[in-house]
C-alpha positions in Angstrom: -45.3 -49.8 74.0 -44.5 -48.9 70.1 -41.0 -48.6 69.4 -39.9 -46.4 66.6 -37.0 -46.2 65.1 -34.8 -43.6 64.3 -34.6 -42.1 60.6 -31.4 -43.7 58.5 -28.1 -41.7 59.3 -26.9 -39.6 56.1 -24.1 -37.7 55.6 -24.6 -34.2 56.5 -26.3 -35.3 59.9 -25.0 -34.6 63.2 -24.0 -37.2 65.4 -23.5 -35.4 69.3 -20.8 -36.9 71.2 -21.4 -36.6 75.4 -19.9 -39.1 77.6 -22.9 -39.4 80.3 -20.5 -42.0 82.5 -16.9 -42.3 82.3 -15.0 -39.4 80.2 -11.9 -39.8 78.2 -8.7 -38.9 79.8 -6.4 -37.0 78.2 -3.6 -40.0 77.3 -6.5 -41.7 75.0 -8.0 -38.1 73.0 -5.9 -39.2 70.3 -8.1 -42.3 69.9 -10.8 -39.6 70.4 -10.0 -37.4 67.9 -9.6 -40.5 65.6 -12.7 -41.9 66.0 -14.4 -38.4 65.3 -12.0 -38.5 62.2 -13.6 -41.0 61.2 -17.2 -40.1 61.7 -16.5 -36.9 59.7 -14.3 -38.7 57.0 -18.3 -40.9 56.7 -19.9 -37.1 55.8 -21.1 -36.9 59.4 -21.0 -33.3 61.3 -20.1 -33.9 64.6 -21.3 -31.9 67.9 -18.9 -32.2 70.8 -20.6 -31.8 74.3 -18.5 -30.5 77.7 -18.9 -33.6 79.4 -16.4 -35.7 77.0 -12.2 -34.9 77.7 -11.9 -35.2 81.1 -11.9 -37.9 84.1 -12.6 -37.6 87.7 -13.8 -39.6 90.3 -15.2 -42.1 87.9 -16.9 -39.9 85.7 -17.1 -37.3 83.0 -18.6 -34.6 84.8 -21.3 -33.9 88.1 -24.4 -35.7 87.4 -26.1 -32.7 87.2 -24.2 -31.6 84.0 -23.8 -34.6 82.9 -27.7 -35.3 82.5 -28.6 -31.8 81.1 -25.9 -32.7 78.4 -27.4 -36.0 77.5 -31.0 -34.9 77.9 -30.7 -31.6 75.5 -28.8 -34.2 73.1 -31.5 -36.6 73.0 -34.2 -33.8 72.6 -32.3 -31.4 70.0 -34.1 -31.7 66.3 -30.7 -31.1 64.6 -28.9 -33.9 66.1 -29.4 -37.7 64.5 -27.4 -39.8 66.7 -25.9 -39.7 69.7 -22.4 -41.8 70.4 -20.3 -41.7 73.6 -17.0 -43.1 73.6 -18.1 -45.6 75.9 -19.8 -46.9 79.0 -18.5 -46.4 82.6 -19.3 -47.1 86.2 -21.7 -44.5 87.4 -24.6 -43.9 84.4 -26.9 -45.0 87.0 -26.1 -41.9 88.3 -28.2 -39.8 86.2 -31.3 -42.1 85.7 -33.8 -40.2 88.1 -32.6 -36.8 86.4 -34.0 -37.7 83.0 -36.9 -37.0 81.9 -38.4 -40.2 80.0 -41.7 -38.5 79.6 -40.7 -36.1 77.6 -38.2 -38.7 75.3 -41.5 -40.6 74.8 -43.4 -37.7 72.8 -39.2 -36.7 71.3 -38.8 -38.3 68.3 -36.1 -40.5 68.5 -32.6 -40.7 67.4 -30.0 -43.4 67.4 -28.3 -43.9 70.9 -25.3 -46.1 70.1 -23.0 -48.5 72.2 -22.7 -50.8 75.3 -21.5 -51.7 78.4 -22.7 -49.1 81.2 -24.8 -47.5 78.7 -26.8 -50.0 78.7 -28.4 -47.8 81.5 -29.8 -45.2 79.5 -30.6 -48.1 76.6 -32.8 -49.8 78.2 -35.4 -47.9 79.6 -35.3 -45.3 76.4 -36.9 -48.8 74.8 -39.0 -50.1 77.5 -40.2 -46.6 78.9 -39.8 -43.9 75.6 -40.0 -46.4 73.2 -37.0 -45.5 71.1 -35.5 -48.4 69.5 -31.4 -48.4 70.4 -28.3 -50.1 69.3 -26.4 -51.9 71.1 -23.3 -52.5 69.3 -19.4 -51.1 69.3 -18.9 -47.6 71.5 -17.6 -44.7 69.4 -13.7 -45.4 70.5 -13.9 -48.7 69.0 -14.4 -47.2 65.7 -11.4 -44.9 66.1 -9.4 -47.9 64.3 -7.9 -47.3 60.9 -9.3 -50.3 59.5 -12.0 -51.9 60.9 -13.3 -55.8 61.3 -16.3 -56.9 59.3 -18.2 -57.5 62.3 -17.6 -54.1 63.9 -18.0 -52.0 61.0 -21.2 -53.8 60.6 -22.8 -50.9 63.0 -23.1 -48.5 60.0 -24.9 -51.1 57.9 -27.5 -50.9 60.9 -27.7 -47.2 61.2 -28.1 -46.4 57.4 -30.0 -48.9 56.5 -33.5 -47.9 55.2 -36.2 -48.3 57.3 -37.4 -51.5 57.4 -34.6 -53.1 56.1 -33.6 -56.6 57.1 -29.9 -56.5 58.2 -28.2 -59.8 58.4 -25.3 -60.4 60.6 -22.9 -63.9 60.9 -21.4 -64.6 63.7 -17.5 -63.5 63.6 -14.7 -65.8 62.6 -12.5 -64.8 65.7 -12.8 -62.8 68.7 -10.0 -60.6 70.6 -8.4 -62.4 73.8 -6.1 -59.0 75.2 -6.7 -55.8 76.3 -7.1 -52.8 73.8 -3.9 -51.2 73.7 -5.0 -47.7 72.5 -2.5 -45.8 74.3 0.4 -47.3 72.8 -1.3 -48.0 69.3 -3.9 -45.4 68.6 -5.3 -46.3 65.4 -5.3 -50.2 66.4 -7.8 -52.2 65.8 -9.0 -55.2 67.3 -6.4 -58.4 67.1 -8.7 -61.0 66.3 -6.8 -64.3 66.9 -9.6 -67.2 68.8 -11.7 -69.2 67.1 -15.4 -67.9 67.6 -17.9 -70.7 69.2 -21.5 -70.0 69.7 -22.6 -72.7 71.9 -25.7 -73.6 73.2 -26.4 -74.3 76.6 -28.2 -77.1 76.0 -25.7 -79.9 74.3 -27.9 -81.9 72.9 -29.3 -78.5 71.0 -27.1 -78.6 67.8 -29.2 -76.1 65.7 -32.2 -73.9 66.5 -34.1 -71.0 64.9 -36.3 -67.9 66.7 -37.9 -65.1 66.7 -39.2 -62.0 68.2 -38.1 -58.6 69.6 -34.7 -58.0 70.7 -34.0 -56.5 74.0 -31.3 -56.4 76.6 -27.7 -55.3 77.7 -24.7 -55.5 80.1 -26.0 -57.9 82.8 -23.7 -55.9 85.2 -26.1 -53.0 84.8 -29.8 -55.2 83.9 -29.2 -57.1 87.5 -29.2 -53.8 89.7 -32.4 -51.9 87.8 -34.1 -55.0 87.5 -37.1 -54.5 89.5 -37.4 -50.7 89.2 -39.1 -48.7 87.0 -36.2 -48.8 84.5 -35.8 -52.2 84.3 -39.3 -53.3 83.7 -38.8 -56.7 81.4 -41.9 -58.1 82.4 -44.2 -55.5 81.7 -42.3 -55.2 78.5 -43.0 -58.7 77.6 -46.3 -58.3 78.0 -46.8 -55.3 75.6 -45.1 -57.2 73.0 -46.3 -60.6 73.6 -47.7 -61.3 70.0 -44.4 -60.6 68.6 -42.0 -62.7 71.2 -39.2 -61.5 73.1 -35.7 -62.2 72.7 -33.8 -61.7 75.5 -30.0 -61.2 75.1 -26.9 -60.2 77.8 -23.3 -60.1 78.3 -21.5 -60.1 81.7 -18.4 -57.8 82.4 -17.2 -58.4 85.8 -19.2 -60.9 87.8 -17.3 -64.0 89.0 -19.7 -67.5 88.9 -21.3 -67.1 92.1 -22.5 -63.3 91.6 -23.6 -64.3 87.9 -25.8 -67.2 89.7 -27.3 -65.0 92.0 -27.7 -62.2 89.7 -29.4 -64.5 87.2 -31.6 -66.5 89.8 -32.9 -62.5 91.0 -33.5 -62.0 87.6 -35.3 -65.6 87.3 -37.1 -64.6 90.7 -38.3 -61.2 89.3 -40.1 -63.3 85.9 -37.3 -62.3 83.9 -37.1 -65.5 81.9 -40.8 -66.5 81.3 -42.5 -66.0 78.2 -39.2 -65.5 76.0 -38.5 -67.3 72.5 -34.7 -67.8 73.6 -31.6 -66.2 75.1 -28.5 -64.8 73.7 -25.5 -64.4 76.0 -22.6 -62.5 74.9 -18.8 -64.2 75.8 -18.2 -63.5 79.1 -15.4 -60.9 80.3 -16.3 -61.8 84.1 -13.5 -63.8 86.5 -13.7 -67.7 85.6 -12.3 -70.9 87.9 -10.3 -73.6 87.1 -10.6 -75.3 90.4 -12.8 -78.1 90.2 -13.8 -77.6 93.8 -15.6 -74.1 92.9 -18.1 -73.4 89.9 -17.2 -72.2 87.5 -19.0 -69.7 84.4 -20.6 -72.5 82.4 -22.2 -74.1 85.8 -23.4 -70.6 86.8 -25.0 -70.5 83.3 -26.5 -74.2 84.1 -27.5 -73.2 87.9 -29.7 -70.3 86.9 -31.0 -71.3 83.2 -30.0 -75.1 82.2 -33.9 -76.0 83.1 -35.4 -73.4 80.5 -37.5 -74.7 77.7 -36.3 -72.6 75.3 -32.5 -72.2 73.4 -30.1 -70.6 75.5 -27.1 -69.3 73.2 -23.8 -68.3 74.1 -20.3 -67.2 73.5 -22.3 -65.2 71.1 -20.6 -61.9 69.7 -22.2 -59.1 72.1 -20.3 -57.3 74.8 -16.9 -56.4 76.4 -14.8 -59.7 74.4 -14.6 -57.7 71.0 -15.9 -58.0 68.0 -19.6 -57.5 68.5 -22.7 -57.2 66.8 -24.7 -54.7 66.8 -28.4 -55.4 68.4 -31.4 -53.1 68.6 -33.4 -53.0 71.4 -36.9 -53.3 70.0 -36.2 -54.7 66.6 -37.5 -58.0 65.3 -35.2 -60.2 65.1 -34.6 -64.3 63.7 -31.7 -66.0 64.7 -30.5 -69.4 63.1 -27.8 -71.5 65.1 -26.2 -74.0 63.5 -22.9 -75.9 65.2 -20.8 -73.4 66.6 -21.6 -70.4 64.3 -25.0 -68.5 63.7 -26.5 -65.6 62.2 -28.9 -62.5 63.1 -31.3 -60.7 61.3 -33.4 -58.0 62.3 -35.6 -55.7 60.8 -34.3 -51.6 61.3 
């Protein structure tokens, strides 16, 4: 599979705005309107769809609308990027309805964010071969100032093609809960040392390559297997370049990350890769010494690998994050407790 990339975003483009899981309830639209304040204060037009301001049952809208919404997004010429304000619960609801045929001979556009959309991600890289950013969702950059590391998304997006976009890891992460409601121009309160570790402690400083690709864990565990989660075959089709395999969890305690790992491990998930990158963990931890806890999970599953495992690594749900395309080619350098990405857009 070829990936292509999106053209650079310029101002005057249109950036669409659907929310194809959860919507955005009406307490947080002025966070909303914010962040689409901000879009249009960077020369974008923006192109609000009908499945956005409201929350019901999990969701933005019936599945139905919902994946016409996305799908005429995705396939409209006029339209250059297209941002929800963030992930959900129930994307997975919409996969069969899309039409990843068609997205394959669509020239592609930026699809920009994380967490459940991660769904949609994943196979518009493996299956339409649209390279796709996973970085900060649309209501993270609703802030009035943003962090270098955040903000770093639009060095990504209107970057030249083929530029090489370097990224350091963070100087500190967020510990709390976003408190948009209260606060809605807030943005992140940066206040713990960043660590990248490596999971191998005798592994003080590494360097990689190859071609990003990856997500939430939450949602790469449960299409792992189908024809939306096809890593190996993806592996395969890119095996003179490498692959570099990244993931953050959201909610599984140790044991479910250790099984969901070892089904991924079972499923080839892990072979043939130049290293992983594992986001800081947002999942349930233990202190009791009679249960495992997230660092032995990581051990159970992957502490035999022969290649770098990385983690505490700024991806997912424990804000800042980089931003990672899915498809780009990518070195990283870890050195200590810090590192750096750069890929190729």
């Amino acid at each position: 599979m070829n990936i292509r990339f999106p053209p650079r975003l310029a101002a005057g483009d249109v950036i669409a705005i659907t929310a194809p899981s959860s919507g955005v309830p009406p307490h947080l639209h002025p966070r909303l309107n914010l962040a689409i304040h901000n879009l249009r204060q960077r020369g974008y037009q923006v192109r609000e769809g009908q499945c956005l301001r409201s929350q019901f049952k999990n969701k933005s809208a019936d599945k139905f609308e919902r994946a016409a919404e996305l799908m005429a997004f995705l396939t409209d010429p006029e339209i250059k990027a297209v941002m929800p304000p963030w992930g959900g619960d129930l994307g997975m609801e919409l996969l069969d309805l899309l039409d990843f045929d068609l997205l394959r001979e669509t020239k592609p556009k930026w699809f920009v964010g994380f967490s459940d959309l991660t769904t949609f991600q994943f196979p518009l890289a493996t299956l339409a071969g649209w390279a796709t950013a996973h970085g900060p969702n649309l209501m993270d950059l609703g802030a009035y100032e943003l962090d270098e590391t955040t903000k770093a998304v639009w060095r990504i997006l209107e970057s030249e093609s083929g530029s090489a976009v370097e990224q350091q890891a963070s100087n500190a992460y967020q510990t709390e809960e976003n408190q948009w409601g209260k606060s809605v121009g807030a943005g992140f309160s940066l206040t713990a040392k960043t660590q990248w570790k490596s999971l191998n402690p005798d592994l003080t400083e590494t360097r990689f390559e190859g071609r990003l690709i990856g997500g939430c864990l939450d949602i790469l565990t449960r299409i792992a297997g189908t024809h939306f989660g096809a890593l190996p075959e993806f592996v395969r089709q890119n095996a003179g370049d490498g692959i570099i395999l990244y993931f953050e969890n959201v909610e599984m305690g140790p044991c479910e990350l250790t099984r969901g790992l070892l089904s991924l491990r079972l499923q080839g998930w892990f072979s043939s890769l130049q290293g992983i990158l594992i986001g800081r963990s947002a999942g349930p931890d233990s202190t009791d010494v009679s249960q495992m806890n997230y660092v032995e999970a990581l051990n159970t599953a992957l502490g035999d690998l022969r290649i770098a495992v990385i983690y505490d690594v700024d991806i997912g749900h424990i804000p800042p994050q980089m931003t990672l395309v899915n498809g780009a080619l990518a070195k990283v350098e870890f050195s200590g407790h810090g590192g750096s990405i750069t890929q190729r857009v």
